[in-house]
N, C-alpha and C positions, 0 to 999 in steps of 0.2 A: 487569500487563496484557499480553496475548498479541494481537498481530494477526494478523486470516486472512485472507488470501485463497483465496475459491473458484476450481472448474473454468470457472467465466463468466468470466471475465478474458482481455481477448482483448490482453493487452500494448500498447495504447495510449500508453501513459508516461505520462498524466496525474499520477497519484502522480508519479512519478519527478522532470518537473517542478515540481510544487508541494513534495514534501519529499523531494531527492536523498538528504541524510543518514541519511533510514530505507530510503528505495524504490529499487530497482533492478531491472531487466528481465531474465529470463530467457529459455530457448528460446522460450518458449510462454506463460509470465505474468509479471507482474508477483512481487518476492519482496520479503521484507522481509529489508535487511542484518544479520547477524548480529553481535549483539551493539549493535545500534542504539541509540538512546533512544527505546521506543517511546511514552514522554509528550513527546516533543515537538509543539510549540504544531501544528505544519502539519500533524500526521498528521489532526484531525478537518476538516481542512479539502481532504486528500484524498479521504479516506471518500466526504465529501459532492459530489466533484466524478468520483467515479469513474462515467463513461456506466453500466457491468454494475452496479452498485452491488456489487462483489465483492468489497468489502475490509469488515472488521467488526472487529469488537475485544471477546475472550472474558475477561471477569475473572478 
């Protein structure tokens, strides 16, 4: 499972907050940490809490 984040992402942190362990902020968006768990439990609980709705998840 591959997480995206698109060009909407206005870095908020919300991710960041709710699952530090995957989410971290760069200049200008949000990123997913490399090498993360990207099945972990909080990530859909991001997804759905992100304002741009910019985060998704490609199988």
């Amino acid at each position: 499972m591959k997480i995206v984040i698109d060009d909407n992402c206005i870095a908020c942190g919300v991710c960041v907050d709710i699952c530090p362990d995957v989410f971290e902020l760069g200049d200008d968006k949000a990123l997913v940490i490399e090498g993360a768990d990207t099945n972990a439990d909080c990530v859909q609980e991001a997804i759905d809490s992100c304002p741009t709705q910019s985060i998704s998840i490609e199988e």
